[in-house]
N, C-alpha and C positions, 0 to 999 in steps of 0.2 A: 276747588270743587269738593261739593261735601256729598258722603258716599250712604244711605243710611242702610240698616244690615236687613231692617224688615224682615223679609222670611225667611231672608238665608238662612239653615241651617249645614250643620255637621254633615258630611257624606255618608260618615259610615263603613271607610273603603282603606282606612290606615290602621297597622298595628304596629306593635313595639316589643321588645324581649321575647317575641315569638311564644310570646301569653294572652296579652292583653290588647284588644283594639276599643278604635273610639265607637261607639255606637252613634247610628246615623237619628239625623232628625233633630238636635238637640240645636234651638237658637242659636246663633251666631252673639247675641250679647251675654248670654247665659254662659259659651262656651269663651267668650273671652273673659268674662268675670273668676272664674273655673282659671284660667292659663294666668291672670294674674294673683292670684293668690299660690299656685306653685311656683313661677318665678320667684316670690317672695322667701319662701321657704327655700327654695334653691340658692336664693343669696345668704341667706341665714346659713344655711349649712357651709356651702362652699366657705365664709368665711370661718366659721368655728370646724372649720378640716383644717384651714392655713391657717391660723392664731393658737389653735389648740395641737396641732397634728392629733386632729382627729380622725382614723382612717373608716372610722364607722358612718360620719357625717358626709364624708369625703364620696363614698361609696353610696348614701345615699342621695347625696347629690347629682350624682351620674345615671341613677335608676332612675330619680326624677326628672332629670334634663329630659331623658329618651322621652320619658314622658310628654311632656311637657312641646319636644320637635315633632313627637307623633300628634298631638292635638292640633300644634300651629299646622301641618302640612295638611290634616283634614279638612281642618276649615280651611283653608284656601281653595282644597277642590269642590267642595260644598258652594262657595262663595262663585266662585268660575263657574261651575255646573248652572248656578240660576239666572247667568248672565244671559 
């Protein structure tokens, strides 16, 4: 069964490092286009932390992750929400 995201957007309702939250409203394809291009970068880092012992990469990679687990959780409730 295919699921399509239409209006779903972003809730609005997650934040991260007790700084930064997702702002509500923002498409659902928008916002996974947005989550796949930080993965990306999360894997680039994560490995140039373990191949380099790089501790700056390493550390950014973790600010991103948070990142990146507060977008996915928002859009989920977003997604739920317009069900």
């Amino acid at each position: 069964m295919k699921t399509t995201l239409g209006a779903h957007t972003t809730a609005g309702q997650t934040t991260f490092s007790g700084l930064y939250a997702i702002r509500p409203g923002i498409p659902l394809d928008h916002a996974f286009s947005e989550l796949s291009a930080l993965l990306g970068c999360i894997e680039h880092l994560a490995e140039e932390a373990e191949m380099e012992s790089n501790r700056i990469a390493g550390s950014a990679a973790r600010i991103l992750s948070a990142m990146a687990k507060a977008l996915i959780n928002d859009m989920e409730i977003g997604f739920n929400c317009a069900e």
